[in-house]
C-alpha positions in Angstrom: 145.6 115.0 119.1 145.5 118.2 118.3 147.7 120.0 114.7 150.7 121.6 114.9 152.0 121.6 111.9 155.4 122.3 113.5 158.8 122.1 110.9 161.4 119.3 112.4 164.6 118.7 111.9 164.5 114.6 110.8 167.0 111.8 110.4 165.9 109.1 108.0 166.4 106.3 105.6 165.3 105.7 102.3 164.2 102.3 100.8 166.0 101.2 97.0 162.1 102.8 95.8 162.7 106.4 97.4 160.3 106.0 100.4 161.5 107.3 103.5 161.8 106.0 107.1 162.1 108.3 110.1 164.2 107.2 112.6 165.0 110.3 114.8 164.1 114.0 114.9 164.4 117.1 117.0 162.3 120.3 117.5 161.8 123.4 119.3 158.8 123.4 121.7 156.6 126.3 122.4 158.9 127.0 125.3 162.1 127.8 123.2 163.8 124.2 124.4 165.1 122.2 121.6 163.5 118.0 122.2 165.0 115.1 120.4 163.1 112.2 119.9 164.1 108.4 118.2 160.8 106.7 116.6 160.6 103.4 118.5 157.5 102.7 116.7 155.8 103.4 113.4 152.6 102.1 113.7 151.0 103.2 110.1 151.7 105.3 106.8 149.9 106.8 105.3 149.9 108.5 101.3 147.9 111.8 100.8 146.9 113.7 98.6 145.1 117.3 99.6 145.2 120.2 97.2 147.4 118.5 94.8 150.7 118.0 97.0 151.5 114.8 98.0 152.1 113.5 101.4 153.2 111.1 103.4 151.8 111.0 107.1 153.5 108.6 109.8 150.9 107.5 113.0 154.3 107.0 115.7 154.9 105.7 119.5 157.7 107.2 121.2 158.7 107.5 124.5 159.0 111.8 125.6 160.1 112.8 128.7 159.4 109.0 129.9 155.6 109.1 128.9 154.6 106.7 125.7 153.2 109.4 123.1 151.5 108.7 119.5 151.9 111.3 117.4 152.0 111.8 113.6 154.8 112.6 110.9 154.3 114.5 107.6 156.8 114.0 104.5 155.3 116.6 102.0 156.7 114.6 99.1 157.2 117.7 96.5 159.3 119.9 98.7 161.3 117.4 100.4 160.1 118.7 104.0 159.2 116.7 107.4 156.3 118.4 109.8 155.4 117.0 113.3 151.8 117.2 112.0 150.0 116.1 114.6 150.5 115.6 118.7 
């Protein structure tokens, strides 16, 4: 897996404690085309902590144009912001 670090748009819930779920997002590939995906798996979270901002990174399995693909999710706590972080 290699960073991107790309901003996504993200469709979540939130547990009675505040911590997110994702269950969808979409983003713009290098390409210009706009790609949906639905989580069908989260496999682990993680909390971080680098540089003093707070993070929450999602390992994921979803199925993209019909290929199973892991990938990873960053909630960067303090600004409210979701980041396919790694893919």
């Amino acid at each position: 897996m290699k960073i991107l670090a790309r901003p996504v748009d993200m469709i979540a819930t939130f547990s009675v404690q505040g911590k997110p779920t994702p269950y969808k997002f979409r983003y713009e590939d290098t390409y210009g085309h706009r790609i949906e995906v639905r989580i069908d798996k989260i496999i682990s979270t993680e909390s971080r902590k680098l540089a003093g901002i707070d993070s929450i990174v999602y390992t994921c399995q979803s199925e993209i144009n019909q290929v199973m693909r892991i990938f990873e999710l960053k909630y960067i706590v303090g600004q409210c912001r979701w980041e396919l972080y790694k893919a």
